[in-house]
TIBAKOL-255370 format. One record per residue (C-alpha): residue in one letter; x negated, y negated, z negated. Coordinates in steps of 0.25 Angstrom, whole numbers, plus 5000, padded with zeros to 4 digits. Each point is the difference from the previous one (the first is absolute). Layout:
N
aXYZ
...
REM end
This chain:
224
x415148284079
x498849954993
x499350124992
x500250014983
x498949944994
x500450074985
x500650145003
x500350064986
x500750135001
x500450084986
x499149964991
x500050054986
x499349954989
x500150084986
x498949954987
x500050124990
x500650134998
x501250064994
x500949934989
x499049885001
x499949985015
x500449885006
x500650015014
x499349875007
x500850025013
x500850115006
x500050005013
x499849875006
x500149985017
x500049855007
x499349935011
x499249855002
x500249935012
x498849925003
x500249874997
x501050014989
x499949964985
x500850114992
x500550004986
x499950114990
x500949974989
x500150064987
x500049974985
x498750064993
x499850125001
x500850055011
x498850045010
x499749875008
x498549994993
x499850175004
x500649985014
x499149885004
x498750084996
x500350125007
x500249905012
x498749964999
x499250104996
x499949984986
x500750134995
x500350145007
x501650055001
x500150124995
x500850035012
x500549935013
x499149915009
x499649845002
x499749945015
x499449865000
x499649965014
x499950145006
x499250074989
x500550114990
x499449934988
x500450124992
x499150085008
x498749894998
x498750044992
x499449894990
x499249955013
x501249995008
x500949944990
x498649904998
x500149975013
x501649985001
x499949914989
x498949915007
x500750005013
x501650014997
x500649984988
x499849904989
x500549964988
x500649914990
x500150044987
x500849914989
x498949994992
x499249935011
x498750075001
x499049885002
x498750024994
x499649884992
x498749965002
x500349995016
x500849855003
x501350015009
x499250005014
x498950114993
x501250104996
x500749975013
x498750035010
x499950144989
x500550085011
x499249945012
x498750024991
x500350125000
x500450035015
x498449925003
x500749905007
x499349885006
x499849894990
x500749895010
x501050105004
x500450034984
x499849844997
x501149975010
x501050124996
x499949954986
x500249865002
x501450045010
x500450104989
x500049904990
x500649895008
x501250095003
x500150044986
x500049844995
x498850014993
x499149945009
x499549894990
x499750114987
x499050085010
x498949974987
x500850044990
x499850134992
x501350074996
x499949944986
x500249865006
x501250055007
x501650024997
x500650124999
x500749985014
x498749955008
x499250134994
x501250085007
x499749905014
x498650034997
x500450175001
x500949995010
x498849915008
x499050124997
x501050105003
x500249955013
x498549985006
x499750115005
x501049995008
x500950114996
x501150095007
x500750024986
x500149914988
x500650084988
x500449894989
x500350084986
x500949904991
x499249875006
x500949914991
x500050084989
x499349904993
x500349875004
x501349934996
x501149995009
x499749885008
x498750055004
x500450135002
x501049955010
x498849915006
x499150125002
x501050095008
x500549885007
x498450005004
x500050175002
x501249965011
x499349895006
x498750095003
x500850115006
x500449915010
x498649925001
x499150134999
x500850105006
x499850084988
x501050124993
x500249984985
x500750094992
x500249924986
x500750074988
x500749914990
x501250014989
x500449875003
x501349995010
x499949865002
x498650035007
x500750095010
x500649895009
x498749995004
x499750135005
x500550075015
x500650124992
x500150054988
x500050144993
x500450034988
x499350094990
x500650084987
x499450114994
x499150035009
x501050015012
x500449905012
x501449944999
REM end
């Protein structure tokens, strides 16, 4: 059988102390099969946003574990988690993260700048990213210039350029309208397939989980 490549195991995740503590998840054990985009589902609140960051490093459980890829990201100093972030795991937040002075293909070759890879090498990744994303013919366009739904392609294009294990997408449609929504996970299924890439996606929106392999439900803090 093909190894994990998200082993969570008990995780725990309380903000505050006594009457004011807020129990952000209790006890929380599942696996990610390589290849395979899962579902967290959840109204506000229940612990999608708190489970995703201790996925990928953002935030420590106060108790219980997190494998991606074969490392105990719990267990990672700041260089480590650095580097895991570089080399693993990306993201796509809702609120799409571009920064605005950079055009679509600027913000999308981000993570290769940062890697120092080869002008002609970054070029061509950029230009397949956003052909696969539909955006080949905005390349020049700064996020201004852009809908809502393309700056979301534009993120998921950077998320994927360095060519991530992982792709951890925190509420990607959260704020787009249903249509585009829909088009933007239809596009998250289709580069599962093309890139060979896991994508964990949390979401309220049930209608967006036909799209998703499996889905696991959240509620205060606990798996359904």
């Amino acid at each position: 059988m093909t190894e994990p490549i998200v082993v969570a195991r008990g995780l725990t995740r309380t903000y505050g102390t006594g009457a004011l503590a807020v129990h952000a998840l209790t006890d929380v054990s599942f696996d990610v099969a390589p290849g395979e985009l899962l579902a967290i589902v959840g109204r506000s609140g229940s612990g999608k946003t708190t489970l995703l960051n201790l996925i990928g490093g953002l935030d420590q459980p106060d108790s219980g574990t997190v494998q991606v890829d074969g490392t105990e990201v719990t267990g990672l100093d700041d260089e480590g988690l650095s580097r895991l972030r570089r080399d693993s795991i990306s993201y796509v937040f809702q609120t799409f993260g571009l920064i605005p002075a950079l055009t679509a293909a600027e913000n999308v070759g981000v993570p290769l700048r940062l890697r120092r890879t080869a002008t002609a090498t970054r070029d061509k990744r950029v230009a397949l990213l956003l052909d696969l994303v539909g955006l080949r013919d905005h390349a020049d366009q700064r996020p201004a210039e852009l809908s809502g739904g393309q700056q979301q392609r534009v993120a998921i294009a950077r998320a994927l350029a360095g060519s991530p294990r992982l792709v951890v997408a925190d509420e990607p449609t959260g704020q787009l309208d249903a249509e585009t929504g829909l088009s933007v996970m239809a596009l998250l299924r289709g580069l599962v397939e093309s890139e060979g890439v896991t994508v964990i996606v949390s979401t309220h929106d049930p209608v967006l989980m036909a799209l998703a392999d499996r889905v696991l439900t959240i509620s205060d803090g606990r798996l359904g």
